[in-house]
MARVO-966403 format. One record per atom (N, C-alpha, C, O): x, y, z. Coordinates in steps of 0.001 Angstrom, whole numbers, padded with zeros to 6 digits, always signed. Each point is the difference from the previous one (the first is absolute). Layout:
BEGIN
XYZ;...
This chain:
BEGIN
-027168-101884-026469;+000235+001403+000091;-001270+000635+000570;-001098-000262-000492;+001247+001114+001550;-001390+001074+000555;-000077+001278-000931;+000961+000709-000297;-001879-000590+000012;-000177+001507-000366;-000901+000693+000938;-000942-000694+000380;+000998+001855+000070;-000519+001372+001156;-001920-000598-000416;-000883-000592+000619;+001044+001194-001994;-001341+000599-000931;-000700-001646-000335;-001211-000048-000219;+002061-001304+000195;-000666-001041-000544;+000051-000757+000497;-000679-000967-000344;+001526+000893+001497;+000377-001417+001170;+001124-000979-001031;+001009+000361-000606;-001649-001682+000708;+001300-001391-000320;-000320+000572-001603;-001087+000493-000297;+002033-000621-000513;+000095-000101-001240;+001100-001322-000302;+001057-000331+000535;-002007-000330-001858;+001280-001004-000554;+000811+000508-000697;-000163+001219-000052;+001207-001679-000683;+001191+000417-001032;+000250-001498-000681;+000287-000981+000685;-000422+000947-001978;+000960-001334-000695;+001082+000569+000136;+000513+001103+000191;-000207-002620-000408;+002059+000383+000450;-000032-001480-001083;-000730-000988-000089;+002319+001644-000838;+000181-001397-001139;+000901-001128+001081;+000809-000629-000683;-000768+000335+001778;+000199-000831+000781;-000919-001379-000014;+000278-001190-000147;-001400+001860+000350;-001133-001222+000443;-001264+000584-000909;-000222+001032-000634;-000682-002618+001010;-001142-000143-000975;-000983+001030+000000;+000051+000485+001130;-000544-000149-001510;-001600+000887+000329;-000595-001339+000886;+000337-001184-000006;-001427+001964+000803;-000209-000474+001530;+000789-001213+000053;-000444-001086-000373;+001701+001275+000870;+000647-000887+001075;+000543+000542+000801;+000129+001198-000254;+000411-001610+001449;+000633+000140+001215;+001707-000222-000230;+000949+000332+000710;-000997-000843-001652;+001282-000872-000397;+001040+000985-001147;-000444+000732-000884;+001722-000938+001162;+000802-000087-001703;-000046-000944-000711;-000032-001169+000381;+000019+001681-001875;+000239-000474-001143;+000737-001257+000270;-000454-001115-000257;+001472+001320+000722;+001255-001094+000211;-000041-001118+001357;+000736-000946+000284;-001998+001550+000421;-000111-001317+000937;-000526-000349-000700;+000571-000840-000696;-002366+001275+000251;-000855-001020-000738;+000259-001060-000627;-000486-001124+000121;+001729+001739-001195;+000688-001068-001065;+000418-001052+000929;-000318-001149-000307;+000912+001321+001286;+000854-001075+001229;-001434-000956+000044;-000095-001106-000532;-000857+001716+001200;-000682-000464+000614;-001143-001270-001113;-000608-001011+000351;+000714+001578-001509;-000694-000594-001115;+001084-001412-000669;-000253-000931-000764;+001432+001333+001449;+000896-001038-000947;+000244-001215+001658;-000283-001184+000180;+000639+001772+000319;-000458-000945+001461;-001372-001073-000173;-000085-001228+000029;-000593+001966-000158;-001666-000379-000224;+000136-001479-000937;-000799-000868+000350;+001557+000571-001287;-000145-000256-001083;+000440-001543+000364;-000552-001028-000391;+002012+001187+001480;+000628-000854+000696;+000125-000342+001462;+000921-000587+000566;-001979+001050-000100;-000235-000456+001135;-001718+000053+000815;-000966+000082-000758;+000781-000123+001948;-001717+000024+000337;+000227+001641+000407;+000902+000837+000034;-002505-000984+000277;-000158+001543+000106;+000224+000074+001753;+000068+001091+000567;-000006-001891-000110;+000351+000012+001622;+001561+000243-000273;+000080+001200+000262;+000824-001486-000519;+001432-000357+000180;+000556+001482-001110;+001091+000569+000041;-002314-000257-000987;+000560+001311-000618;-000199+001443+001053;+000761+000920+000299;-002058-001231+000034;-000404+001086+001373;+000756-000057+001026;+000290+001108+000450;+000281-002282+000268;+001323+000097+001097;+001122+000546-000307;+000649+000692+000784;-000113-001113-002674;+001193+000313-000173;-000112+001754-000167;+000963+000669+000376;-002199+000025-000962;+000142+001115-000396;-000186+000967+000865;+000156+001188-000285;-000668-001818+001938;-000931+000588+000898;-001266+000919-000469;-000095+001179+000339;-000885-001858-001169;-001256+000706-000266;-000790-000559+000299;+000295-001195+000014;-001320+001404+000290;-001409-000936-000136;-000438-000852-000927;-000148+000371-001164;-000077-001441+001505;-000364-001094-001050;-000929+000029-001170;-000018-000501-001124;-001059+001609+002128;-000638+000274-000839;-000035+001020-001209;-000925+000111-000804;+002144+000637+000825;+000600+001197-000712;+000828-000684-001554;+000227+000561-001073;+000087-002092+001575;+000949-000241-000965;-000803-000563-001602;+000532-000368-001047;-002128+000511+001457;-000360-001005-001254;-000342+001844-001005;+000422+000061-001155;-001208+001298+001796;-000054+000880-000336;+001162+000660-000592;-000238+000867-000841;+001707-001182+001197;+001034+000429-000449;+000274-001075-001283;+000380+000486-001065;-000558-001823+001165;-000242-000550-001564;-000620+000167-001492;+000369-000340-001124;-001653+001126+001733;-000692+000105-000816;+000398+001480-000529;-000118+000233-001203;+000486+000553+001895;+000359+001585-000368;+001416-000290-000870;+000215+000779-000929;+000833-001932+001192;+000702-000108-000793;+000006-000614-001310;+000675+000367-000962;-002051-002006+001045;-000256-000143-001306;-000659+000739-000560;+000016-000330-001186;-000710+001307+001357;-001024+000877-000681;+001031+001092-000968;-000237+000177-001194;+001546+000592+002003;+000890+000364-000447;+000784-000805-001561;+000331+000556-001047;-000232-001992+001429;+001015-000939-000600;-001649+000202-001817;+000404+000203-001145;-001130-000264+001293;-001496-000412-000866;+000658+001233-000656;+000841-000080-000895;-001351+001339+001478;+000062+001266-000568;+001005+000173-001186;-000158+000164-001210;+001355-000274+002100;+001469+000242-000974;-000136-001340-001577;+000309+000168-001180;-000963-001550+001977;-000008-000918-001116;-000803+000675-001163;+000377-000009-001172;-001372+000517+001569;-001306+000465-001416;-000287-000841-000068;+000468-000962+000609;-001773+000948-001733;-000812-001014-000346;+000882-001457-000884;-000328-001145-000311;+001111+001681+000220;+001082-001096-001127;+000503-001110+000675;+000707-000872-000504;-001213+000948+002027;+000613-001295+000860;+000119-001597-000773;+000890-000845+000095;-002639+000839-001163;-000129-001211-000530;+000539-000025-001387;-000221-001030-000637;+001280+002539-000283;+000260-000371-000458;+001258-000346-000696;+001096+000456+000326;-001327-001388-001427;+001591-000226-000524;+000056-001491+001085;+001097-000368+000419;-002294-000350-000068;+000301-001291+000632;+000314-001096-000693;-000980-000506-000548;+001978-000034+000377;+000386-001252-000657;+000275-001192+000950;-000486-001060-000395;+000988+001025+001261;-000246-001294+000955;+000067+000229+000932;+000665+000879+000547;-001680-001987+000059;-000824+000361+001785;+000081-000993+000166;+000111-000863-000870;-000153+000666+002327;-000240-001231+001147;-001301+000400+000578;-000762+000960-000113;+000796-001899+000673;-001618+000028+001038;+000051-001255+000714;+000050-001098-000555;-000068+001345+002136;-000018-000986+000994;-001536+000817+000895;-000810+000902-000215;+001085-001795+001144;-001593-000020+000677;+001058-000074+001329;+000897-000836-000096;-000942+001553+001169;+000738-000438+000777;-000679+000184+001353;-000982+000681-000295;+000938-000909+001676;-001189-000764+000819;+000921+001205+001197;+001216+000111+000153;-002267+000596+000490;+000420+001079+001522;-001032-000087+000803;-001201-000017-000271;+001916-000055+001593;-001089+000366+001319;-000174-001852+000586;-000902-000673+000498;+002392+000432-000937;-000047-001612+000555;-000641-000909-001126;-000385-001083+000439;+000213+001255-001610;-000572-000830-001132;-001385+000092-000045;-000629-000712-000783;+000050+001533+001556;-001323+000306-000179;-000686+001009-000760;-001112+000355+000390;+001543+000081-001269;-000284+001021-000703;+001572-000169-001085;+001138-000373+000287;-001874+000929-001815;+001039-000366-000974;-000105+001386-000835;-001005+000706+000082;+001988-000409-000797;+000365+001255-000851;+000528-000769-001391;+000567-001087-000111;-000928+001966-000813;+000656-000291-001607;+000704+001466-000392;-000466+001132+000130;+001743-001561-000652;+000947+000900+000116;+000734-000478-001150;+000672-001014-000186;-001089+002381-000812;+000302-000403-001532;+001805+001138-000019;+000183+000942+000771;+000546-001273-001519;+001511+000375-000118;+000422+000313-001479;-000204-000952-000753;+000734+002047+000173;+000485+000683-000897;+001336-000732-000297;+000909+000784+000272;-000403-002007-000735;+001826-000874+000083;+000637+001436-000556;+000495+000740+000850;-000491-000418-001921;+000604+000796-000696;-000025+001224+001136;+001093-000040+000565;-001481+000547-000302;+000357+001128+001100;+000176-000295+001237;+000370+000928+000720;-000568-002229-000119;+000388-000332+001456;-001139+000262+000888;+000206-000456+001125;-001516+001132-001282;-000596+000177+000819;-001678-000111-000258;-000673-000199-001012;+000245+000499+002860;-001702-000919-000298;-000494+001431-000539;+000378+001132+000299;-001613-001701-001432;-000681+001133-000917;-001367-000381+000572;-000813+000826-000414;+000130-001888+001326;-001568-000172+000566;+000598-000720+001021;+001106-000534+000084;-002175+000630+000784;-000522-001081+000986;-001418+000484+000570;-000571+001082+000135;+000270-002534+000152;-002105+000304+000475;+000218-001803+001274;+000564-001094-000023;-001413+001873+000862;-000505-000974+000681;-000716-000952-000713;-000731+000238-000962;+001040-001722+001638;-000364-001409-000272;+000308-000184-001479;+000268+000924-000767;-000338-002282+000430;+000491-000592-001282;-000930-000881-000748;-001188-000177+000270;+002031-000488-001482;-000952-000505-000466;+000177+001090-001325;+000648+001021-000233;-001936-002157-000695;+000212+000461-001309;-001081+001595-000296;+000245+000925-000775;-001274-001073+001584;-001008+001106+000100;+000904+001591+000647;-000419+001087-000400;+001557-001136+001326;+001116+001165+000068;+001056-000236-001398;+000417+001030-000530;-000208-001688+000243;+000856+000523-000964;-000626+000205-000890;+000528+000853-000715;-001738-001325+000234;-000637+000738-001282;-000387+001527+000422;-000251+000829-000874;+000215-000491+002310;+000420+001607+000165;+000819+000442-000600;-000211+001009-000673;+001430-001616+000710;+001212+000786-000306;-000162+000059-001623;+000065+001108-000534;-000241-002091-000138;-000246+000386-001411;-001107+000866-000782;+000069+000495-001125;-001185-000462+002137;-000426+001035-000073;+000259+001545+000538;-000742+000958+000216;+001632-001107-000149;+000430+002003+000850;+001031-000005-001451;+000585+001070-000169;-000350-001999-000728;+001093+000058-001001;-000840+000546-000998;-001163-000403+000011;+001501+001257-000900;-000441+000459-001306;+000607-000909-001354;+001200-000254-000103;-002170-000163-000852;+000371-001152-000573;+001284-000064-000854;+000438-001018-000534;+000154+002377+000479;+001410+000004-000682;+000949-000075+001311;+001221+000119-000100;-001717-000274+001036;+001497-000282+001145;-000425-001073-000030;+001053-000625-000125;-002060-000331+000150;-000415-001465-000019;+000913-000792-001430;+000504-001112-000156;-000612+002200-000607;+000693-000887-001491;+001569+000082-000172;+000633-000585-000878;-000042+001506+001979;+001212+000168+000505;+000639-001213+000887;+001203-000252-000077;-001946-000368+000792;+000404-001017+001027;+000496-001319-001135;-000623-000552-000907;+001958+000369+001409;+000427-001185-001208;+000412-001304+001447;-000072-001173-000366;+000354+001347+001446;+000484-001300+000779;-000902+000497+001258;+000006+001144+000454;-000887-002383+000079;-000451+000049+001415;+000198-001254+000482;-000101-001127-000486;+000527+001742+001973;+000899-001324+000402;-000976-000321+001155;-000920+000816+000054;+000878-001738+000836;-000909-000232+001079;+000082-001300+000460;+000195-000799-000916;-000321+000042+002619;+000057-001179-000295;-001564-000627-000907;-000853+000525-000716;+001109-001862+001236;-001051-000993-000983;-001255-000181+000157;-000576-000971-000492;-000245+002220+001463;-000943-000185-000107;-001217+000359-001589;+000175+000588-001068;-001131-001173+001577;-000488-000042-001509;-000957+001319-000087;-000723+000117-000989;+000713+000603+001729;-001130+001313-000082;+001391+000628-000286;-000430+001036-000507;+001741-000897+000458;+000736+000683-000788;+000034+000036-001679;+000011+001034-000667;+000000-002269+000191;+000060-000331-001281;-001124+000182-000384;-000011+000536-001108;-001360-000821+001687;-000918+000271-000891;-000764+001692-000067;-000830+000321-000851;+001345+000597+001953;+000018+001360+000056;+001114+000454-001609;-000324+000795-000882;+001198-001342+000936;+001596+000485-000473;-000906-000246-001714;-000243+000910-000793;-000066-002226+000631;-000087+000233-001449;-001642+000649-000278;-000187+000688-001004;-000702-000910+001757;-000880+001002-000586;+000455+001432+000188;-000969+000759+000000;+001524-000466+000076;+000844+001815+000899;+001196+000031-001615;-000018+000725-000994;+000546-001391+001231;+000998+000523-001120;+000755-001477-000707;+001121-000436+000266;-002048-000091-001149;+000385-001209-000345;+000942-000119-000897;+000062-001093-000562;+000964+002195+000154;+001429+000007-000746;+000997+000397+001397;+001005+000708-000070;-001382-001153+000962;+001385+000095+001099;-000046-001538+000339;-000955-000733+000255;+002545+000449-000354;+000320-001112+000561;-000261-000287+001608;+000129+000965+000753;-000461-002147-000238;-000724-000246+001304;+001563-000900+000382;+000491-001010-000504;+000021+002024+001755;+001757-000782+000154;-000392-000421+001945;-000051+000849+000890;-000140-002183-000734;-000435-000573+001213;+001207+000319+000901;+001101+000115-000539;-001211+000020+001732;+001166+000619+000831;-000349+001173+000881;-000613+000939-000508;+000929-000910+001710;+000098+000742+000740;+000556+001261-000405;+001150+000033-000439;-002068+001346+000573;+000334+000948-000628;+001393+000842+001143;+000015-000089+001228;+000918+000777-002002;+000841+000737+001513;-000193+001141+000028;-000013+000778-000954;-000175-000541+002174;-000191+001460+000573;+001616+000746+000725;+000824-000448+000797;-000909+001437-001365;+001559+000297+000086;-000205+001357+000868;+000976+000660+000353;
């Protein structure tokens, strides 16, 4: 909008984000695309810039955090945790999972038992005494994180699912 007396003026509009270019309802597209496909093949399908699509992720998980509150970690009773390998197996992610609610509650670059003792540390020790099943495959920096972390949860070997 121009104004005479002020030149360009902005306006929120309940359409779209504060500073974005975008609606509400692409972003979401564009964040759930994201999730299932590369960021080249999401930028062709959506016609945006490639480089637009990782800034539109983050404005939507930042959204998804907000609405969660701080309670994301709690009421956790069983988690998975895989380590899973991007950028051609050269680089690895740990990506911890909520079973009971269906969805991921952490992830941190690279793996190993020194990142997941992150994750039990961002836990406050009554969501730690909450965790009753962690599932993970057989590596051994799982089990020996799992029972110093919360040694009344059962340790259930297995590929955790991400739904």
């Amino acid at each position: 909008m121009t104004c005479a007396g002020h030149g360009v003026t902005v306006a929120m509009v309940p359409w779209a984000r504060r500073k974005s270019a975008y609606t509400y309802d692409f972003e979401q597209q564009v964040a759930w695309l994201s999730v299932h496909a590369s960021r080249s093949a999401v930028s062709a399908l959506t016609r945006v810039d490639w480089k637009s699509v990782g800034p539109v992720c983050k404005r939507v998980a930042d959204d998804l955090r907000a609405e969660q509150g701080a309670g994301l970690f709690d009421h956790l009773r069983s988690i998975g945790v895989d380590e899973t390998s991007y950028r051609k197996g050269h680089r690895y992610m740990t990506v911890v999972v909520d079973h009971d609610r269906g969805r991921v509650v952490w992830m941190h670059q690279r793996h190993g038992e020194k990142v997941f003792d992150l994750f039990f540390r961002t836990l406050t020790e009554e969501q730690r005494a909450s965790i009753r099943v962690i599932t993970g495959d057989g590596a051994r920096w799982i089990d020996e994180c799992a029972f110093r972390w919360c040694p009344q949860a059962e340790r259930i070997p297995g590929r955790p699912t991400f739904n």
